[in-house]
C-alpha positions in Angstrom: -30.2 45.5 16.0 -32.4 43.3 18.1 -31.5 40.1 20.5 -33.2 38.1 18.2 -32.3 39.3 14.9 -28.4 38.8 16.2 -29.1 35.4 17.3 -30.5 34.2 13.8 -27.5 36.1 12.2 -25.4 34.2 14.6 -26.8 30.7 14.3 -26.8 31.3 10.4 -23.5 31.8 10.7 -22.7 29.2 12.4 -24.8 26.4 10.4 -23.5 27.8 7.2 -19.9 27.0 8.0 -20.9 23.1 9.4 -19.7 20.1 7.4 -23.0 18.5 6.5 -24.0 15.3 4.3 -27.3 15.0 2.9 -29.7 12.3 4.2 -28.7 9.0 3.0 -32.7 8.5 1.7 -32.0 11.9 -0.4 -34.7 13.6 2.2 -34.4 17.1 3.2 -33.3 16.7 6.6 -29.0 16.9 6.9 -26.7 14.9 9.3 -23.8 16.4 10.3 -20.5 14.9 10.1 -19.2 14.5 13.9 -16.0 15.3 13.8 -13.6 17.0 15.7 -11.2 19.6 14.5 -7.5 17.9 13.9 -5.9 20.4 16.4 -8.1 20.0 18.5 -8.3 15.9 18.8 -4.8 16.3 19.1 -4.6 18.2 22.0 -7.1 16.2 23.7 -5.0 13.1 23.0 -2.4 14.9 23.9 -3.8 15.7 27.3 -5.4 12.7 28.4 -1.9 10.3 27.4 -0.3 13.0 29.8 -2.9 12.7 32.9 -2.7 8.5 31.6 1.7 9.1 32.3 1.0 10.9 35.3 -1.8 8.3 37.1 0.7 5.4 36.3 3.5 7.5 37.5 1.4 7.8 40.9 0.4 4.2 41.3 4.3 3.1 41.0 5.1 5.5 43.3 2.1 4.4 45.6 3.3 0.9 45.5 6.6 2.1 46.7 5.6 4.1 49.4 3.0 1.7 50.6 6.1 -0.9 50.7 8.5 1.2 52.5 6.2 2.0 55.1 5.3 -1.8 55.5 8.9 -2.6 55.9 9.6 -0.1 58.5 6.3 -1.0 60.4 7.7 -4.8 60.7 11.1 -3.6 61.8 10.0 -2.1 64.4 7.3 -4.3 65.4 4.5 -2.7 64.9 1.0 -3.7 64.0 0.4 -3.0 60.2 -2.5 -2.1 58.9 -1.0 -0.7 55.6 -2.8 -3.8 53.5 -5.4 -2.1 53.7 -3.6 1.2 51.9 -2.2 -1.5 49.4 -5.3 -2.6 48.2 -6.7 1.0 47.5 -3.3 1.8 45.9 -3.8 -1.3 44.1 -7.3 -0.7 43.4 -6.2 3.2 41.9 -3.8 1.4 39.8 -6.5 -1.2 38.4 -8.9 1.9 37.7 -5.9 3.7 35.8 -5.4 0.6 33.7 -8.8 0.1 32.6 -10.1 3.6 32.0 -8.7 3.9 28.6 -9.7 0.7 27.4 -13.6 0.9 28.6 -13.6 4.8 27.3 -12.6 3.1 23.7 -15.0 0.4 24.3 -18.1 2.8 24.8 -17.3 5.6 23.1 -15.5 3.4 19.8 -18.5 1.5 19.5 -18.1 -1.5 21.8 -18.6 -4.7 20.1 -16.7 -7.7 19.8 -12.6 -6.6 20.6 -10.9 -10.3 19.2 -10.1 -10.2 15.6 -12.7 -11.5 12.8 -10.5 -14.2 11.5 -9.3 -15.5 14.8 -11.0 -18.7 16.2 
């Protein structure tokens, strides 16, 4: 059997087993239904509400840190210069915050977020 004739077999294959709608204008060309297997998606949320737990997790415990060693820096007089380290930790936790909610917004369609009977 040939390269080629196992990649048609192979693509056939796989095409047969796609979900697939037919054109909404009834022409010949098909449109695929994207959508992901169930186990699958649920893994993935899975996954990313984990790594979500995990980068909050790290921001608190940034805060903490970043505090502690600010108190102990003014106790002993020192010079601080751990504002600086507050405002990235700070910054980490902003990015953390807002990553889930501008992911939805792009990849859910964007759009207007308030409710349609709300004025």
């Amino acid at each position: 059997m040939s390269l080629t004739s196992l990649s048609q077999s192979a693509a056939a294959h796989v095409l047969a087993r796609l979900p697939m709608e037919p054109a909404p204008d009834g022409g010949g060309v098909v449109n695929p239904t994207p959508s992901a297997p169930t186990a699958l998606s649920n893994l993935v949320n899975k996954l990313l509400g984990l790594i979500a737990w995990g980068g909050t997790a790290a921001g608190v415990a940034g805060v903490l840190i970043t505090g502690t060693m600010m108190a102990i820096s003014v106790k002993r007089g020192e010079s601080s210069e751990h504002m600086s380290r507050l405002g990235l930790v700070l910054g980490g936790c902003i990015l953390i915050a807002v990553a889930g909610p501008v992911a939805n917004w792009f990849l859910g369609g964007g759009g207007d977020t308030t409710q349609s009977g709300a004025q």
